[in-house]
MARTOR-583794 format. One record per residue (C-alpha): y negated, x, z; residue number from 1. Coordinates in pm, 1 decimal. Example, Ala and Ser with C-alpha at 12.3 -4.5 7.8 and 13.67 -1.06 7.14 Angstrom:
# MARTOR-583794
[markol [450.0,1230.0,780.0],1]
[markol [106.0,1367.0,714.0],2]
//
This chain:
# MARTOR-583794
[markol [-6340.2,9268.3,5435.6],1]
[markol [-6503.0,9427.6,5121.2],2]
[markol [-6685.4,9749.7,5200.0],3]
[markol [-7039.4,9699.3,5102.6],4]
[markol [-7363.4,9929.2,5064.9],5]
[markol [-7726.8,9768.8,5116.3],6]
[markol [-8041.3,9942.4,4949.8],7]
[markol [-8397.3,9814.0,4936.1],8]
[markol [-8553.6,9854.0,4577.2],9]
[markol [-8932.6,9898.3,4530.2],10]
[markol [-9105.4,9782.5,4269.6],11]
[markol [-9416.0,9966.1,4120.6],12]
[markol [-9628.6,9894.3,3859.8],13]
[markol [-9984.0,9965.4,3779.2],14]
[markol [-10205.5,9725.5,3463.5],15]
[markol [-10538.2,9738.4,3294.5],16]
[markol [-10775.4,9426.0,3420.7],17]
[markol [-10818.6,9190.4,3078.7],18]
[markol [-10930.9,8872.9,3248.3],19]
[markol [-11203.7,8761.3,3450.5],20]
[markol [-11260.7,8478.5,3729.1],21]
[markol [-11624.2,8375.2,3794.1],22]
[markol [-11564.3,8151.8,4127.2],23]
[markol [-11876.1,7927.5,4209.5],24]
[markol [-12010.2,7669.4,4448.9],25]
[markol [-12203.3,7410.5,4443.2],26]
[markol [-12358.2,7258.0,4719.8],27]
[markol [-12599.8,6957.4,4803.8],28]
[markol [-12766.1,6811.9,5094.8],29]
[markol [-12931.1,6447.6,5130.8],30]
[markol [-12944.8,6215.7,5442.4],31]
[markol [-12844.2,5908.7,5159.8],32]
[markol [-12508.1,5929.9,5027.3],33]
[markol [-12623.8,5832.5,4700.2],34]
[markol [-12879.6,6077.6,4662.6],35]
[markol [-12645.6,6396.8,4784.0],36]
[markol [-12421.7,6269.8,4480.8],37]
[markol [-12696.2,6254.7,4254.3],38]
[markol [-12788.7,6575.9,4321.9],39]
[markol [-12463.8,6708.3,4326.7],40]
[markol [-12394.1,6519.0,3928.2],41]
[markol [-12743.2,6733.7,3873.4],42]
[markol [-12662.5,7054.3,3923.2],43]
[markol [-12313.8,7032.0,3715.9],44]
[markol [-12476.1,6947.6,3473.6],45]
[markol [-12724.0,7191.0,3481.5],46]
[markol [-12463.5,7464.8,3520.4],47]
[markol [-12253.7,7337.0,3249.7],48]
[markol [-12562.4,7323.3,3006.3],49]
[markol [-12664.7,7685.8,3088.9],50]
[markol [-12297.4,7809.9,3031.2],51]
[markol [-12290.4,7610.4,2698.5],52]
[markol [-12581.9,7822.0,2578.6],53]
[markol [-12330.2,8099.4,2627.4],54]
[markol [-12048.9,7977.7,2410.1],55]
[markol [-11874.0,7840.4,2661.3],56]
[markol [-11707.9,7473.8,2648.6],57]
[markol [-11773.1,7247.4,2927.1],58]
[markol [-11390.3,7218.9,2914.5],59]
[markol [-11361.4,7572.5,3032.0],60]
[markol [-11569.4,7475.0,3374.3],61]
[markol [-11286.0,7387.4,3586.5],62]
[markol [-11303.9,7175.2,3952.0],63]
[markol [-11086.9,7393.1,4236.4],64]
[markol [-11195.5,7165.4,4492.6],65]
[markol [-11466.1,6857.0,4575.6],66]
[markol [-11523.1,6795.9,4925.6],67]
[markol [-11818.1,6560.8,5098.1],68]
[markol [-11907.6,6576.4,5451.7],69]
[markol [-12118.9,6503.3,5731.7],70]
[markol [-12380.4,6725.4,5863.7],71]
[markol [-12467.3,6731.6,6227.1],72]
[markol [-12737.4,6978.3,6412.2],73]
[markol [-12728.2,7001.5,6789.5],74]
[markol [-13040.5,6899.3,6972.0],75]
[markol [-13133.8,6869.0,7306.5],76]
[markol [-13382.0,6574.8,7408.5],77]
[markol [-13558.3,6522.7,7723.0],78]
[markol [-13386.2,6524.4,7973.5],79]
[markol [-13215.8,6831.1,7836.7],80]
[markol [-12902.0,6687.4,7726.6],81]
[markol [-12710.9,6805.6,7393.1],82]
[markol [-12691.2,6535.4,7067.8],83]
[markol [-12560.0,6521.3,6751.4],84]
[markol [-12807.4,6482.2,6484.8],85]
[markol [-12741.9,6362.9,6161.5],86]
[markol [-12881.6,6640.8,5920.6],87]
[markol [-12714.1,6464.0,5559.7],88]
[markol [-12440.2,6426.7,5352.4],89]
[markol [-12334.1,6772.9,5219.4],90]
[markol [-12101.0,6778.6,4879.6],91]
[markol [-11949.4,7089.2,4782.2],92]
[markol [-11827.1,7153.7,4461.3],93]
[markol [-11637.2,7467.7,4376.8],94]
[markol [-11533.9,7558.5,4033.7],95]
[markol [-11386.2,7853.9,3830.0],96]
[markol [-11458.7,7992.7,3467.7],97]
[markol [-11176.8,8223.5,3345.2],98]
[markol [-11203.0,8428.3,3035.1],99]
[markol [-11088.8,8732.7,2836.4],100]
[markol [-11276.3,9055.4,2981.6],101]
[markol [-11552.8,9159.4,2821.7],102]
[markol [-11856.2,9292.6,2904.6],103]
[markol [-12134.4,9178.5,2684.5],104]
[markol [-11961.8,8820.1,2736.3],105]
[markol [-12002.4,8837.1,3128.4],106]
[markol [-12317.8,8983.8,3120.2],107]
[markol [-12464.4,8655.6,2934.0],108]
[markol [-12252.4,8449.4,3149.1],109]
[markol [-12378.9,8623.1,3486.5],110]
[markol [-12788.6,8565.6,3310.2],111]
[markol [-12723.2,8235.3,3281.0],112]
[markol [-12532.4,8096.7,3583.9],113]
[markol [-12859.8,8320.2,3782.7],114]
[markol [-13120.1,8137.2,3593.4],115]
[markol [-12964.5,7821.1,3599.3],116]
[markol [-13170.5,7572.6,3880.5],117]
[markol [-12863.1,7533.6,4042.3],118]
[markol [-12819.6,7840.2,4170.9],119]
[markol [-12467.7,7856.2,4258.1],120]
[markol [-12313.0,8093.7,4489.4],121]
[markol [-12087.5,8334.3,4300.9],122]
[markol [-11835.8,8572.3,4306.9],123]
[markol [-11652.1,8821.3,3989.9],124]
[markol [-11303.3,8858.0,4018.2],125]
[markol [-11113.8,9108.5,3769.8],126]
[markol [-10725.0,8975.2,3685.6],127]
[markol [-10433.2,8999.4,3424.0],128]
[markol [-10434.2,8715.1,3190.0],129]
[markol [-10041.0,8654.0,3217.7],130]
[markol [-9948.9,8745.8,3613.9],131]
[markol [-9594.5,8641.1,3511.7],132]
[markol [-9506.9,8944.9,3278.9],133]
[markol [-9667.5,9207.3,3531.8],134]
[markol [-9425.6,9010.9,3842.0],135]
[markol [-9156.3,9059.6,3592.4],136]
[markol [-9231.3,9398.0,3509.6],137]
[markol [-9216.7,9488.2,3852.8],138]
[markol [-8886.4,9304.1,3952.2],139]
[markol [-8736.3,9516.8,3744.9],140]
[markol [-8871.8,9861.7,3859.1],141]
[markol [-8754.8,9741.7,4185.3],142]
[markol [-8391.9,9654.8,4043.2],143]
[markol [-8413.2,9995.1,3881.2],144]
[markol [-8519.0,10158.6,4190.4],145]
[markol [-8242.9,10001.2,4408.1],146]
[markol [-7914.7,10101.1,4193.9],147]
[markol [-8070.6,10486.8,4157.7],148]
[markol [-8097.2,10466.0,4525.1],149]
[markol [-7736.8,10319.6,4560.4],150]
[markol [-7584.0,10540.2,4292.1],151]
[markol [-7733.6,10884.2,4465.9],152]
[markol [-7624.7,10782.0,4812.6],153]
[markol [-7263.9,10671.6,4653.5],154]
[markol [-7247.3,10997.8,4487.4],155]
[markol [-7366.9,11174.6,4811.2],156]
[markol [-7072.2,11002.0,5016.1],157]
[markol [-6769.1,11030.4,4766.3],158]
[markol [-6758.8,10707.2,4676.9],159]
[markol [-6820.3,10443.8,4330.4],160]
[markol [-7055.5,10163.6,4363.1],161]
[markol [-6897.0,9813.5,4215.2],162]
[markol [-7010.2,9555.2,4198.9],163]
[markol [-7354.4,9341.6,4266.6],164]
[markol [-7268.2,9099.3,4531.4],165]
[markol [-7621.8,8979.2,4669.3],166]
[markol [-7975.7,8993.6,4597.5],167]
[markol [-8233.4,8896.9,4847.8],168]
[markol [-8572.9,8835.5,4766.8],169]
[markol [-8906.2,8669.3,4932.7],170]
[markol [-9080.4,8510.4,4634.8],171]
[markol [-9435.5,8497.7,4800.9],172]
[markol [-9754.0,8534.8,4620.8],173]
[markol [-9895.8,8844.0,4528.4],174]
[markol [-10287.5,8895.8,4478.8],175]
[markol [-10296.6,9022.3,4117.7],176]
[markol [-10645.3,9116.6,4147.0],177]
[markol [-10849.1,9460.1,4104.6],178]
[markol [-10989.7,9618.7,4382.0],179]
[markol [-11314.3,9654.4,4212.2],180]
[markol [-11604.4,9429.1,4290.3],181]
[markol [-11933.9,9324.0,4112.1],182]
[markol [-12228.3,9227.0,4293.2],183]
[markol [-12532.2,9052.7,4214.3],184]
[markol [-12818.4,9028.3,4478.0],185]
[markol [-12901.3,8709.6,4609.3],186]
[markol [-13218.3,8666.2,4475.8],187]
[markol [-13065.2,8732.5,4123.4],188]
[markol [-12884.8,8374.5,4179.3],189]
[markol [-13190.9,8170.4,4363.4],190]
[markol [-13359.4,8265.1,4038.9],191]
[markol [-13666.5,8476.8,4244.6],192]
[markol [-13578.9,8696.5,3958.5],193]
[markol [-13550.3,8626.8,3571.5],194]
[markol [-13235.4,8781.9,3449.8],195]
[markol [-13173.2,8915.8,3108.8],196]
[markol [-12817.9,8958.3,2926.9],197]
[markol [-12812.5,9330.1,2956.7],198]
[markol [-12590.1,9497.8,3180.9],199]
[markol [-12390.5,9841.7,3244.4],200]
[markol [-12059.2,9883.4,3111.3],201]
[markol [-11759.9,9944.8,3366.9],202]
[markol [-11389.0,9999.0,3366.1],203]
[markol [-11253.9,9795.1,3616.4],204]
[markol [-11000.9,9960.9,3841.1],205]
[markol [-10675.9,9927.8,3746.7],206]
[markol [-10413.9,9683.9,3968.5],207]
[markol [-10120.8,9827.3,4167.2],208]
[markol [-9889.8,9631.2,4271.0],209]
[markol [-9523.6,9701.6,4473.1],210]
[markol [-9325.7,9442.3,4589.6],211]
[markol [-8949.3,9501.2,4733.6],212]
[markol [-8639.2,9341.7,4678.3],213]
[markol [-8315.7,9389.1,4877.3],214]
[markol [-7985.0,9482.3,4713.3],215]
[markol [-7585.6,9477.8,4788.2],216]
[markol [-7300.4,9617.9,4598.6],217]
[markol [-6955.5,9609.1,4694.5],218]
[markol [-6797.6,9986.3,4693.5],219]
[markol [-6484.6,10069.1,4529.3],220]
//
């Protein structure tokens, strides 16, 4: 049987945010089933209108998920016994707008989606515009990582590493995402407040990412 040598590479790499994700929802409540949807057709369209003023396609508006449900609220009657209530059919709609980062571009985007009479709920999300060459980039840091390791502790015992025999790695999903978050306060978004275009620039913190990646040689 071959001798062998295992090492565990990790995989480091650090990148600049150049993308954003503005992740919103949508949500409407009505006891008729026609009406919720109505509603519901309303307020895309009001979102999508306000975005458009922006420079942004209605195209670039994209659907993560559509659900509709029933609503229920518990109630006791009188003799003190719990019901369900029907409160309404609730559709939620959530949807995504992705584009290059830029500052003076978000800050119109953010004034519009919080005077928009939809008033979404929102949340700013700072990414890399192509995940795959950052994954890549870090693969092979980890690669690199794992034959140093293997070539110091072969020249530490006397011996030659050969060759690669194995490679064992999870591919799960990694969060490519900065840790850095922008807020807006609620009223800001229920439109209590008027918002203008003007904002304060910022410099996103950068990602880190590591990732491992197991390694076996044979050893001549």
């Amino acid at each position: 049987m071959p001798r062998t040598i295992t090492v565990k590479g990790t995989g480091k790499v650090s990148a600049r945010p150049d993308y954003v994700t503005l992740s919103m929802l949508l949500e409407s409540l009505d006891q008729s089933y026609d009406k919720a949807m109505e509603l519901a057709t309303k307020q895309i369209g009001e979102l999508t209108d306000a975005l458009a003023g922006t420079g942004f396609a209605k195209e670039a508006l994209k659907t993560t998920n559509f659900d509709v449900r029933t609503d229920y609220n518990n109630e006791k009657d009188e003799r003190g016994n719990w019901k369900k209530i029907f409160n309404g059919y609730v559709v939620s709609h959530n949807l995504k707008l992705d584009f290059d980062f830029d500052m003076d571009r978000l800050s119109k985007a953010l004034a519009a989606i919080a005077n928009c009479a939809a008033h979404p709920q929102l949340s700013v999300a700072f990414t890399i515009k192509d995940p795959a060459a950052v994954k890549a980039e870090m693969l092979r840091s980890a690669a690199a990582n794992a034959k140093e390791k293997a070539e110091i502790l072969c020249a530490a015992s006397g011996v030659k590493l050969g060759e690669l025999v194995n490679i064992d790695y999870n591919w799960s999903e990694i969060n490519i995402h900065s840790n850095t978050r922008y807020m807006l306060a609620d009223e800001c978004l229920r439109g209590a407040a008027p918002m203008n275009a003007k904002s304060i620039d910022i410099e996103p913190e950068d990602i880190n990412l590591n990732d491992c990646a197991t390694f076996v040689w044979e050893l001549k």
